[in-house]
C-alpha positions in Angstrom: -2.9 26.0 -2.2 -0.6 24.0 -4.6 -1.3 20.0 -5.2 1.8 19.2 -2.8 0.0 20.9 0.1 -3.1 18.6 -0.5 -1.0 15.4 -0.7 -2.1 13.1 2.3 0.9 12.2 4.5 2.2 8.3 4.2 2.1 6.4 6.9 4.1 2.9 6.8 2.5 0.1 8.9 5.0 -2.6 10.6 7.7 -3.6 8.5 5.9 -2.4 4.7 8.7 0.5 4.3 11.7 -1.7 5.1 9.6 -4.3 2.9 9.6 -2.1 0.2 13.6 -1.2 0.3 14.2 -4.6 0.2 12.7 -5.0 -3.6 15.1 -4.7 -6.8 15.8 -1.2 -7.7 13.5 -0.5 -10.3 10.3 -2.2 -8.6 11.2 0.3 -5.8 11.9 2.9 -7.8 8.1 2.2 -10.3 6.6 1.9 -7.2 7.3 5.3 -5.7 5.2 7.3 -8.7 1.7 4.9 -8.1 2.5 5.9 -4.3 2.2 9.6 -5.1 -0.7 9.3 -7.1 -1.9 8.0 -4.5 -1.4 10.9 -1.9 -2.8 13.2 -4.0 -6.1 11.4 -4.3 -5.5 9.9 -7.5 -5.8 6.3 -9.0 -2.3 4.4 -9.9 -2.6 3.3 -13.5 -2.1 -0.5 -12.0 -4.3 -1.3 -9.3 -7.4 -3.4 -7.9 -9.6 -3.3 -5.0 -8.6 -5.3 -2.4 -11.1 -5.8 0.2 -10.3 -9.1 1.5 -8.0 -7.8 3.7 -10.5 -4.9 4.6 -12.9 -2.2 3.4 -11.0 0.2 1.5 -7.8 -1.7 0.4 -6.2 -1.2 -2.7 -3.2 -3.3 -4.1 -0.7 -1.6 -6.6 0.4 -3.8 -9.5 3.7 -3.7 -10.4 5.6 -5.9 -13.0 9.1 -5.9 -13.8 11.7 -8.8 -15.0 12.6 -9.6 -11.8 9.2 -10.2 -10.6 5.5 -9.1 -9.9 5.8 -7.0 -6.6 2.8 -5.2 -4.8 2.0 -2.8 -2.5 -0.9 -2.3 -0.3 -2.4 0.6 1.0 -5.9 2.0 2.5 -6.3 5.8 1.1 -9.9 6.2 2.2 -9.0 8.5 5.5 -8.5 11.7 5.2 -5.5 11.9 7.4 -3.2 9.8 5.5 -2.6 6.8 3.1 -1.4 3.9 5.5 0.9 1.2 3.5 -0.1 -1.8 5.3 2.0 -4.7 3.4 5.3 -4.4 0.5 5.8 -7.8 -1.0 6.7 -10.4 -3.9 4.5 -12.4 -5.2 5.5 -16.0 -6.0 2.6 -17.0 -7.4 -0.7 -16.2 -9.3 -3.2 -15.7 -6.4 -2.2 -13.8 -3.2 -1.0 -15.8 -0.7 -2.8 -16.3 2.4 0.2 -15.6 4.6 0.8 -12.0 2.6 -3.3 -11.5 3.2 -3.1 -12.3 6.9 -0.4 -9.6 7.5 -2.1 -6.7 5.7 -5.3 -8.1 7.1 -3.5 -7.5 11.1 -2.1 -4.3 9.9 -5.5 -3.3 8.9 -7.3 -3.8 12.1 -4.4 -2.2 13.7 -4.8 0.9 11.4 -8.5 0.7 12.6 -7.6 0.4 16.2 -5.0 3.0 16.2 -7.9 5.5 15.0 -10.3 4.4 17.3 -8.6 4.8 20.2 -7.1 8.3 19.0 -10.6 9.8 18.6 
């Protein structure tokens, strides 16, 4: 079995993949690679827990001249890595209106599961 068969399929939640296409090109482009290491179970080399928004959550860091951008996913199922929220930041601490969206997205993920099972 080669690595690309054990990658975990991405799942985009609301509007996070039309989020991310809407970033600068390189932002979009830097944030592809942390996504992949990702999917094949591995750490980005920019990232923190983010549990606020739910158990599991991890935010990918990425910085670039035209701004500090993130991306946040859950990769703790083993179906697939679920990219709940693509956005900008404006300001040091994460907004509580970027938090409340991944947060909704989250319980939906969980939902979603819970009623497929």
């Amino acid at each position: 079995m080669s690595a690309l068969d054990e990658e975990k399929e991405l799942l985009w939640v609301g509007s996070s993949y039309d989020d991310l296409l809407a970033f600068p090109r390189v932002p979009r482009k830097e944030a592809g690679f942390p996504l992949g290491k990702v999917q094949a179970g591995l750490d980005p080399s920019d990232w923190k827990p983010f549990d606020d928004v739910g158990p599991g959550t991890t935010e990918i860091r990425i910085k670039d001249v035209s701004g500090i951008f993130r991306v946040m996913v859950i990769a703790k199922f083993e179906e697939a890595v679920y990219v709940l929220h693509c956005f900008q930041k404006k300001t040091q601490a994460t907004s509580k209106h970027d938090k409340d969206i991944a947060a909704a997205r989250y319980r939906a993920v969980i939902s979603a599961r819970k009623a497929g099972k």
